[in-house]
N, C-alpha and C positions, 0 to 999 in steps of 0.2 A: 611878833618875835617867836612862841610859841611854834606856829605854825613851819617857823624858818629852822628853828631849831630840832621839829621829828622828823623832818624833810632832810636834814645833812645826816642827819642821826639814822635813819634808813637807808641812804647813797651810800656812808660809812660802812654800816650792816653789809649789806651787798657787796661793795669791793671786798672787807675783808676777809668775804666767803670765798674769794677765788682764789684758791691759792695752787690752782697749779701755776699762776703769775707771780706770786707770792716768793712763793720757796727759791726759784731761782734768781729772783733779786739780792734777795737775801742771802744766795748762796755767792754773790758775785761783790756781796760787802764784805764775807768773810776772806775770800781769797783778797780781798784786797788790804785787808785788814793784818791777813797773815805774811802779806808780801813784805808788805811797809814795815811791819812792826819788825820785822827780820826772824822771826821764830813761830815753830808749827806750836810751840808750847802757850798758852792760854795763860800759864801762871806766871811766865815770861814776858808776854806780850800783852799788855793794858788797853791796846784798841782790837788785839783778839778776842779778848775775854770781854769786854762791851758788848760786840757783834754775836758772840756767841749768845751770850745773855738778850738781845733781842731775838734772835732766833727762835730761842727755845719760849719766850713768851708767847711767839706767834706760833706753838707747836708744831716747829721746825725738826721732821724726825734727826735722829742723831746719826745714821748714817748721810745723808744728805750735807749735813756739818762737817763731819771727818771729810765729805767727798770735795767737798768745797777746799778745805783747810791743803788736800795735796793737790790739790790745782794750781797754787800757790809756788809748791815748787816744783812743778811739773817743766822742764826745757822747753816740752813744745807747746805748754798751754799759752795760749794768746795772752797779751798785757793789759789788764783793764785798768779804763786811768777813770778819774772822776772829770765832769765836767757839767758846769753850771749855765742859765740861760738866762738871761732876764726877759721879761714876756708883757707886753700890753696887752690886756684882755676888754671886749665889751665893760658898759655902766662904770667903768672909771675901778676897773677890778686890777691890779697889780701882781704879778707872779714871777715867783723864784723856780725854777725849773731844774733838781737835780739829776743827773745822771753819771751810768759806770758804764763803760761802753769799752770795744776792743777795736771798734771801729768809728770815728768822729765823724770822719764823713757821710756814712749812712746814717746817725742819728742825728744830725743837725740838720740831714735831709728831712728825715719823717717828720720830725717833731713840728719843720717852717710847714711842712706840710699838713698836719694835724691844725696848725695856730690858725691856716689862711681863710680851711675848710670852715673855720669858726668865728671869724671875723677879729682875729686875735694878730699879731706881730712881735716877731722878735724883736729886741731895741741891742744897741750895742752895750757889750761888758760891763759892767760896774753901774749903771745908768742909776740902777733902783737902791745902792747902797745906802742914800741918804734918808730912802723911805722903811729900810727896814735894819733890824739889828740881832744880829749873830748870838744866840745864848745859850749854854747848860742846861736842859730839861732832862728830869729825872721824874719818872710815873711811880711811884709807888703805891702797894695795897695800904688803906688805914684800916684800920683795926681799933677795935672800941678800947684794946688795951693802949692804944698809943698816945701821948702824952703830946699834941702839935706845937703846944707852944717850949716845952722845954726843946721839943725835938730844932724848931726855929734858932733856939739859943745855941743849942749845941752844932750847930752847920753855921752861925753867921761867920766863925772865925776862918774858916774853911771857901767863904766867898757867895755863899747864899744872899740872896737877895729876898726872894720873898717864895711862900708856899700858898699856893690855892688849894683851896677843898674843891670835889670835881666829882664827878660820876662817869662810869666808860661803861658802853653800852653792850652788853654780853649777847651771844649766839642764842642763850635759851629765854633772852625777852628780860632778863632782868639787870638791876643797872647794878653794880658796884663800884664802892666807894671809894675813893681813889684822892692822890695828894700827885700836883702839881709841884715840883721844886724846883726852881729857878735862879739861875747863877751867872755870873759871866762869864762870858766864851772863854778867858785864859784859866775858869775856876774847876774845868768840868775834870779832870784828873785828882783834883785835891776833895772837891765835892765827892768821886768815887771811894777814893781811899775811907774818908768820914764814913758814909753809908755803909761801906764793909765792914767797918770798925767796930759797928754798931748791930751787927746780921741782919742788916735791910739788903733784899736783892732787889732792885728794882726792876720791874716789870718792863721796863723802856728805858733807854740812856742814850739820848743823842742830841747835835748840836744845832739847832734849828735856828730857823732866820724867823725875826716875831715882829709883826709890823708896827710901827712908831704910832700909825696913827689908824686903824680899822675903821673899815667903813659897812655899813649895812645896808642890805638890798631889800626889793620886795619879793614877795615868792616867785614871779614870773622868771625874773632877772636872774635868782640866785638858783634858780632850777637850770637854765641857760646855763651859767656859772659849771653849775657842777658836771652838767654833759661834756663842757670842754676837759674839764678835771680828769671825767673816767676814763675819756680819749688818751687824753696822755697818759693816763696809768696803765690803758692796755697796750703802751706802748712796753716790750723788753728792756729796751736801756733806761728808760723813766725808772727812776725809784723814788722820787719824795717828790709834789709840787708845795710850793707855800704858798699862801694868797695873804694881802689885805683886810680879808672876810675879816669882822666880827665876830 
């Protein structure tokens, strides 16, 4: 498990060095973000001010963000909608496949075509909703002044479920310390408000699909695994896969 785990922890490293892939994903959550919420204003709009706040974690510069934000209501910017995949992958690996796209047809093209090249298949809609469950994940920094288990009391009324202690693996090789905070999918708006209440900005806030029941591979298999991963990451309209994984 050691060995499985500096192996994804290096693949992770690596993708999230690329960010000229990066920024314009993230630039295409914001405008979608800004669309939806109906306001270029952040203090306005509560899944502006989310997307922004991921942004800037990934050192998302700030014009790149404003540039995104009036794309939003630009007449002639293109409409980007969200759209989901469900994916059978090799060794019995399961994937949610997010995308933002302004075009459905080209990217339900690439993606069957990324899946085939790798021995992987689309399944239809909703097929994998039994294997996985929609949740509130919030990354935040700990800090040795931080109190976890009060901080646990004070978020259960708010719809927390539960906090992991964690480590997120950093650009200059060293790891910091980090909190997991875990809610339900209807709690992730009431969980925001709590953490601002409190001056926690979280480093991450977003609504992730978490598998019911993970399964673990051996190095060969889970190195497989993650080549199909990068493929679709280096796809443009890809912006999140989820897996099964452990």
């Amino acid at each position: 498990m050691g060995r499985a785990f500096e192996y994804r922890k290096a693949a992770k490293m690596k993708r999230w060095g690329t960010m000229s892939r990066v920024f314009p994903k993230l630039g295409k959550i914001i405008t979608m973000a800004a669309k939806e919420g109906g306001s270029p204003d952040p203090e306005m709009n509560a899944k502006l001010r989310t997307a922004i706040a991921n942004a800037k974690a990934q050192n998302m510069p700030k014009d790149n963000i404003e540039a995104a934000i009036k794309r939003a209501f630009n007449k002639d910017a293109a409409d980007i909608k969200e759209m989901i995949y469900d994916v059978k992958a090799p060794h019995g690996v399961q994937m949610i496949v997010e995308c933002a796209t302004d075009n459905g047809t080209r990217t339900v093209a690439n993606v069957k075509a990324i899946l085939t090249r790798n021995g992987a298949e689309m399944l239809t809609s909703g097929s994998l909703n039994f294997m996985f469950t929609r949740k509130s994940v919030f990354v935040i920094e700990r800090t040795d002044e931080m109190d976890i288990e009060e901080l646990e009391l004070d978020l259960i009324d708010y719809g927390l479920e539960e906090i992991e202690e964690d480590v997120e693996p950093h650009e200059n090789g060293e790891d910091t310390p980090i909190l997991r905070i875990y809610g339900e999918f209807t709690s992730f708006g009431e969980l925001s408000k709590a953490l601002e209440a409190r001056n926690i900005e979280p480093k991450k806030a977003t609504l992730e699909y978490i598998a019911n029941a993970p399964i673990e591979l051996n190095n060969d298999d889970l190195e497989e695994i993650e080549a199909l991963i990068e493929k679709l990451e280096e796809d443009d309209d890809v912006q999140t896969v989820y897996t099964n994984l452990a």
